[in-house]
C-alpha positions in Angstrom: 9.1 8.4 -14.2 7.0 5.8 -12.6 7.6 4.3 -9.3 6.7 1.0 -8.1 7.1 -1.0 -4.3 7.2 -4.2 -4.6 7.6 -7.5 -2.6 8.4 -10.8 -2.7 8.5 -13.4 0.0 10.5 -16.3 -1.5 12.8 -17.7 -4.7 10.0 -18.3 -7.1 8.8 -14.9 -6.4 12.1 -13.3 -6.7 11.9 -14.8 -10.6 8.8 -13.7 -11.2 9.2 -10.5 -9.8 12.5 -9.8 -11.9 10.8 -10.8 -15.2 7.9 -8.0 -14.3 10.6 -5.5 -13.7 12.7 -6.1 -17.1 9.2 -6.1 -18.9 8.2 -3.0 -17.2 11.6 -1.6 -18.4 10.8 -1.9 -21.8 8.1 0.3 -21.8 9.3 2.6 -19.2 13.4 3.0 -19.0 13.5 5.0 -16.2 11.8 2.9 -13.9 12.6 2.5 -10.3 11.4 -0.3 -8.0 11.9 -0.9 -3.9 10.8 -3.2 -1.4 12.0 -6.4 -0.8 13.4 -9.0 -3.3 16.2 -11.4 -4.1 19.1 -11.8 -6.3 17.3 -11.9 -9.4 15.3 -8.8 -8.4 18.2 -6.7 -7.6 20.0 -7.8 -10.4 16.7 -6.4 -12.6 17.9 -2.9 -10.9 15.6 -3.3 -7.6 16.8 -1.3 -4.6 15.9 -3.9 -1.8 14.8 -2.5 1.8 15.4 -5.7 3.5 16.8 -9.0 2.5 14.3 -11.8 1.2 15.4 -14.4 3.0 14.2 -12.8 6.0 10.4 -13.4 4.8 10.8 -17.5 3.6 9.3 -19.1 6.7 7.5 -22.3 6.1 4.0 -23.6 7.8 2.0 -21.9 10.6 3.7 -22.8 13.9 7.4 -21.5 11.8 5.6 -18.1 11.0 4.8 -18.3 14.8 8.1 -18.7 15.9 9.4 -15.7 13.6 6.5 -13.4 14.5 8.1 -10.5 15.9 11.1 -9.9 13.4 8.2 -10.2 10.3 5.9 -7.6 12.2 8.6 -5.4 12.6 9.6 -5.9 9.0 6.6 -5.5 7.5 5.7 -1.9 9.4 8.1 -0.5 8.7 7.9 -1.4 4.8 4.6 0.3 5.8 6.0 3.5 7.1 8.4 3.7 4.0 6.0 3.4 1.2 3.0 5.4 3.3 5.5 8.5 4.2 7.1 8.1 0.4 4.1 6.5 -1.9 4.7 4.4 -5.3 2.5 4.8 -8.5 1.3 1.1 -7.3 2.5 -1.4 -5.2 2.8 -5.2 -5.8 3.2 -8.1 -3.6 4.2 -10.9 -5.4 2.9 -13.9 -3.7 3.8 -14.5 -0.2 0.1 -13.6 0.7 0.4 -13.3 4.3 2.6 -10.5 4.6 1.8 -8.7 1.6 -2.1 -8.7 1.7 -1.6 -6.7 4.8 0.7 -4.5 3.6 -2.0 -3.9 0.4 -4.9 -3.5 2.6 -2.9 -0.6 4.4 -1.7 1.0 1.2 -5.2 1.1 -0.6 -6.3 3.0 2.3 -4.0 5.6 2.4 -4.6 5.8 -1.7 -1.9 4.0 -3.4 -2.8 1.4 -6.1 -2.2 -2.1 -5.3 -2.0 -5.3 -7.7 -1.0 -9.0 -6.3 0.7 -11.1 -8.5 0.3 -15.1 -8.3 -3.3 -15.5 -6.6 -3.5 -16.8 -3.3 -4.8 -20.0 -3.2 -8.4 -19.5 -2.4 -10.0 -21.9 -4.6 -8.1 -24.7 -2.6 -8.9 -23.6 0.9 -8.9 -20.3 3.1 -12.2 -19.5 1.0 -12.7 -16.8 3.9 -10.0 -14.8 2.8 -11.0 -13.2 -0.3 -13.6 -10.7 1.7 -9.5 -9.5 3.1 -8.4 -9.7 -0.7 -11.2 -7.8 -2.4 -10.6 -5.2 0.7 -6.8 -5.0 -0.6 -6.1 -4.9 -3.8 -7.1 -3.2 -7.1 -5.9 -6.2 -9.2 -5.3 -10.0 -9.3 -2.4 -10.9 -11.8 -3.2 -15.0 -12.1 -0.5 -17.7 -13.5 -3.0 -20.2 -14.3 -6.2 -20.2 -16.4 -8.9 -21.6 -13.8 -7.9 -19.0 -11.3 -9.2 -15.9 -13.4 -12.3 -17.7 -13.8 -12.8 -18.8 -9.9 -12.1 -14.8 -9.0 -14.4 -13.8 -12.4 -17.2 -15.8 -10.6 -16.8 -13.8 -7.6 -16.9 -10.7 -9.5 -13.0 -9.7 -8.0 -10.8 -7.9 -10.6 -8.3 -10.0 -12.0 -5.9 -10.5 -15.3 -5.0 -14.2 -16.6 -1.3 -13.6 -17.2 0.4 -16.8 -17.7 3.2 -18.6 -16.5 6.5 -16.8 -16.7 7.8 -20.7 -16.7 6.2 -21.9 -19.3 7.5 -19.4 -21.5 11.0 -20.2 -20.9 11.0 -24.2 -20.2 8.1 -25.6 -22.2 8.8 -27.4 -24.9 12.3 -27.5 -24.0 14.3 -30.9 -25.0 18.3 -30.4 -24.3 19.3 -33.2 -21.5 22.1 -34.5 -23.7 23.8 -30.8 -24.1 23.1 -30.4 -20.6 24.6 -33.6 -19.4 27.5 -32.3 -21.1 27.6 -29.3 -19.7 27.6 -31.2 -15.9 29.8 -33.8 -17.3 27.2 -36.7 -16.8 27.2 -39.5 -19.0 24.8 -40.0 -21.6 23.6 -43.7 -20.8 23.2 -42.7 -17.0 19.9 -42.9 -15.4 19.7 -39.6 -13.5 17.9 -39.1 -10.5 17.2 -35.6 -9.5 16.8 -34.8 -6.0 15.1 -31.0 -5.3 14.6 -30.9 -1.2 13.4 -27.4 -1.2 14.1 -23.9 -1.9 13.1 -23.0 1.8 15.6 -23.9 5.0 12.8 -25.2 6.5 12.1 -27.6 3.7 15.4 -28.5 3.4 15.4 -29.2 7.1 12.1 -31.4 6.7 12.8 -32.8 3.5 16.6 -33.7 2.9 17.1 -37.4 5.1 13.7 -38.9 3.6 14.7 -38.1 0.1 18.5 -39.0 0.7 17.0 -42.5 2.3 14.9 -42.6 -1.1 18.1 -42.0 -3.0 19.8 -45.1 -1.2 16.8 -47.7 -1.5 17.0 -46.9 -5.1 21.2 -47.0 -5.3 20.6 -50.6 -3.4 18.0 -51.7 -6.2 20.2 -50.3 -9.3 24.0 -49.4 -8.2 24.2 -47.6 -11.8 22.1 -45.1 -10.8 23.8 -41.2 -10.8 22.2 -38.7 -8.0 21.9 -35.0 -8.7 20.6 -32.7 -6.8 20.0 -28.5 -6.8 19.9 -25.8 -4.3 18.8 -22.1 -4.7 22.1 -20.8 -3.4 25.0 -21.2 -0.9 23.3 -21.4 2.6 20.6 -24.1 1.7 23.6 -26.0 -0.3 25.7 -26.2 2.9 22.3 -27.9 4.8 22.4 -30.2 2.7 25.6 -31.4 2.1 25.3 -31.5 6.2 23.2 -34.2 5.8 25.2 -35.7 3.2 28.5 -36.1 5.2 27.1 -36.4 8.3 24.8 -39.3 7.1 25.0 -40.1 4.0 28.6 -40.0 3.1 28.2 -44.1 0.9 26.0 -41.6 -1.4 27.6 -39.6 -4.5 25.7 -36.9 -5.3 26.8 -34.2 -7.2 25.6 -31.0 -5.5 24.7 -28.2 -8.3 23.7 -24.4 -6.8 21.9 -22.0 -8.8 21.3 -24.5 -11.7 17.8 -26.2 -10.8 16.5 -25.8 -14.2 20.0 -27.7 -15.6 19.7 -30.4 -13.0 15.6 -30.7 -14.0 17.1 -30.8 -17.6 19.3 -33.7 -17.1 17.2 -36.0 -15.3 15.0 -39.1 -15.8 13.5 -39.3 -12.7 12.5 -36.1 -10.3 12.3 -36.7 -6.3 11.2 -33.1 -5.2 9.3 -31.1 -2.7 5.5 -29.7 -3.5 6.1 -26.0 -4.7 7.1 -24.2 -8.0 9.7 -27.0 -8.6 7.0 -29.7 -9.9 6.3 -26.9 -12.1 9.6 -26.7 -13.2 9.5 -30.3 -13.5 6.5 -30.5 -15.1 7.4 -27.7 -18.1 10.7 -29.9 -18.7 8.9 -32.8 -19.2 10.4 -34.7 -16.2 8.3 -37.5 -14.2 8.7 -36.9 -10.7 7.5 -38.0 -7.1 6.3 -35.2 -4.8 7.0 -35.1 -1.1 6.2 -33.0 1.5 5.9 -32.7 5.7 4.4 -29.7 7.6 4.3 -29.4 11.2 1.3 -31.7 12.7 -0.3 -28.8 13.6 0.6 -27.0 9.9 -0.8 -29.7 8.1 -4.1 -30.7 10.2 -5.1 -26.8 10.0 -4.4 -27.2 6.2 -6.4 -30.5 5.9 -9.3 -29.3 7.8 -9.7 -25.8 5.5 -8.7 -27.7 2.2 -11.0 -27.5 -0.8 -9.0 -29.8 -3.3 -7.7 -32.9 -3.3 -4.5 -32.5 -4.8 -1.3 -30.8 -3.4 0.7 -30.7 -6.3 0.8 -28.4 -9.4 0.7 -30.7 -12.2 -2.6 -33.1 -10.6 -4.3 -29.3 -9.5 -4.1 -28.2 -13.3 -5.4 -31.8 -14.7 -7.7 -32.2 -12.0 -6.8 -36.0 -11.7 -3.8 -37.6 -9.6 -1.0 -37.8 -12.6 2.3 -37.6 -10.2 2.3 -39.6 -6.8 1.9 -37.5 -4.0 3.8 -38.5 -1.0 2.3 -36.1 1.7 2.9 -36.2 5.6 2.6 -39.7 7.2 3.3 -40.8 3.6 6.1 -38.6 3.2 9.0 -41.6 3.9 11.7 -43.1 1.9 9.8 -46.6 1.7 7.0 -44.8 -0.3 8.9 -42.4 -2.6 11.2 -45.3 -3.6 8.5 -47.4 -4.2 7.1 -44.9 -6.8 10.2 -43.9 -8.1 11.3 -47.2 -8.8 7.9 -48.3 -10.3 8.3 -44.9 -12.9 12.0 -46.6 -13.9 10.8 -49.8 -14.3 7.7 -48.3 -16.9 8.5 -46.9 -19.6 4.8 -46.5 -20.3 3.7 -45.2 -17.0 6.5 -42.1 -18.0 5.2 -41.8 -21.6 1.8 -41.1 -20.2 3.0 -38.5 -17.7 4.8 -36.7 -19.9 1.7 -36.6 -22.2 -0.4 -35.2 -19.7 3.0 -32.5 -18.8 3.2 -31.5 -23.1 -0.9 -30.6 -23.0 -0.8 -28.2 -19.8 1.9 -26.9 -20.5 1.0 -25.7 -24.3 -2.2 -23.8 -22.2 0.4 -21.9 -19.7 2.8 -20.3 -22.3 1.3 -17.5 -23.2 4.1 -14.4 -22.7 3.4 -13.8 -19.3 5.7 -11.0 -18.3 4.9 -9.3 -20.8 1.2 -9.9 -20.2 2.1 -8.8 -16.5 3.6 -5.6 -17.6 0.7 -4.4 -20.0 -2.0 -4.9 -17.0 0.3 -2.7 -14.4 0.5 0.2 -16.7 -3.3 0.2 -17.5 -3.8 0.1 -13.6 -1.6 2.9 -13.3 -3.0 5.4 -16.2 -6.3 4.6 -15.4 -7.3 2.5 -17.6 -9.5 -0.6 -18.0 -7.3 -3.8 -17.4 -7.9 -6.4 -20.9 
């Protein structure tokens, strides 16, 4: 019977980590996996030590402010997986707490793997001496991270995208809108504030002001907009009625690939969502808005000039980036509005989207699966 720990810090993870699990199942029925996950984890058949949520803290100064609770959670996943030890233990993404935890559990003996690389080729360079010292194996999503950790001789896998495999390629916005009952001749804005509290917090009033420059330009316009689950939800429709009550917006939860799906136009947050958006074939404006301090530590170690998914993977700016002192409604409704008004500014996005995302869909759980079982029996990792 083979035993795994695993953790994961935040929704995407909690995805990915679920479609690892039901891979690993295929091979291995009687599997049992621990740690910390969300609902799509549990639902996989994880037994979860703490709940997720407790780990998705945004920006350096928020960690700060949480510091003792995520010590005290993270030793004591220690203690658990040290006094009782897995066949391997992965930390899916959320490097901060679970490089630690790796570094501890390759030194008392137990094999580690980190799934969704750290991004070190963008800035933090420093920390892959901490990364090479904690972990066995690097399970990548994206192509040019195997070879960035191949050139620095540190073991890694090229996986895939989990995503792409589902979404890519995908074209069903009119069975969609029916499923939402929205219209088919609408022009759908989707508005994605965040997955995170903190993002919603940060995020929701400049995109809702976005949404109302745009309603004040074209009153035909239909708002959409998905949250993760219940809790972020209820932030937002805060906002909403406290604020923006002259808005309808219909509020989906638990749907973000459906509300992706039946949009033309995609105001979101930087994270897995302009993936999302980009696998689906959507055009979109990205925002985002750190701390001060957050985001001038981030500037001053960055490597790359991008922030968002889809210009990292072409290595050009292809979807605006509306990032700090840029991130306010004037600006994203200034790029929205010049997408809706160009139908060839969208056809060439979407090009660009097709062509990555034919590169990223490659079986990835699967993929994932195959390199944790090599790990485990010893053998070499192809």
């Amino acid at each position: 019977m083979l035993r795994i720990g695993m953790v994961a810090g935040e929704v995407s993870g909690d995805m990915l980590g679920a479609g690892l699990i039901n891979a690993l199942k295929q091979q291995c029925p009687e599997l049992q996996v621990e740690g910390i996950g969300g609902d799509n984890m549990r639902e996989a058949g994880m037994h979860c030590l703490f709940p997720m949520d407790k780990l998705s803290v945004l920006g350096i100064t928020e960690v700060l402010g949480r510091y003792l609770e995520l010590r005290s959670i993270r030793n004591q996943i220690r203690d658990h997986f040290i006094s009782n030890p897995p066949d391997v233990f992965i930390g899916v993404d959320a490097p901060d707490f679970n490089l630690w935890l790796e570094r501890q559990f390759r030194q008392a003996g137990i094999k580690t793997i980190h799934y969704v690389s750290p991004s070190v080729w963008a800035w933090r360079e420093y920390r892959l001496k901490n990364i090479r010292q904690s972990i066995d194996l690097m399970l990548t999503l994206f192509p040019f991270e195997s070879d960035y950790y191949s050139t620095k001789a540190l073991p890694n896998h090229y996986v895939g995208h989990p995503l792409a495999d589902k979404l890519a390629g995908e074209n069903k916005q009119s069975m969609v809108r029916e499923q939402l009952n929205i219209a088919s001749d609408k022009t759908v804005i989707a508005i994605l504030p965040g997955s995170r509290l903190s993002e919603i917090n940060a995020l929701t009033e400049i995109l809702l002001c976005s949404a109302r420059a745009l309603k004040q330009e074209n009153h035909a316009l239909y708002f959409i907009s998905g949250l993760v689950n219940q809790k972020t939800a209820d932030v937002f429709k805060t906002f909403i009625d406290e604020n923006f009550n002259d808005l309808d917006i219909d509020v989906h939860i638990g749907k973000t690939h459906q509300v992706l799906a039946a949009s033309d136009i995609v105001l979101l947050a930087s994270g897995t969502a302009t993936l999302e958006a980009m696998l689906l074939n959507k055009p979109m404006v990205v925002a985002y808005r750190l701390s001060w301090i957050s985001y001038w530590l981030v500037k001053m170690l960055a490597k790359i000039p991008y922030a968002a998914l889809p210009n990292i993977l072409a290595n050009r700016l292809v979807v605006p980036e509306c990032l700090q002192a840029n991130c306010n409604s004037q600006t994203i409704a200034e790029h929205a509005q010049s997408l809706l008004n160009s139908e060839k500014k969208r056809a060439e996005m979407k090009d660009t989207f097709r062509s990555i995302s034919k590169s990223l869909a490659i079986d990835a759980d699967t993929n994932a699966a195959n390199a944790v079982l090599q790990l485990v029996r010893g053998q070499s990792v192809e």
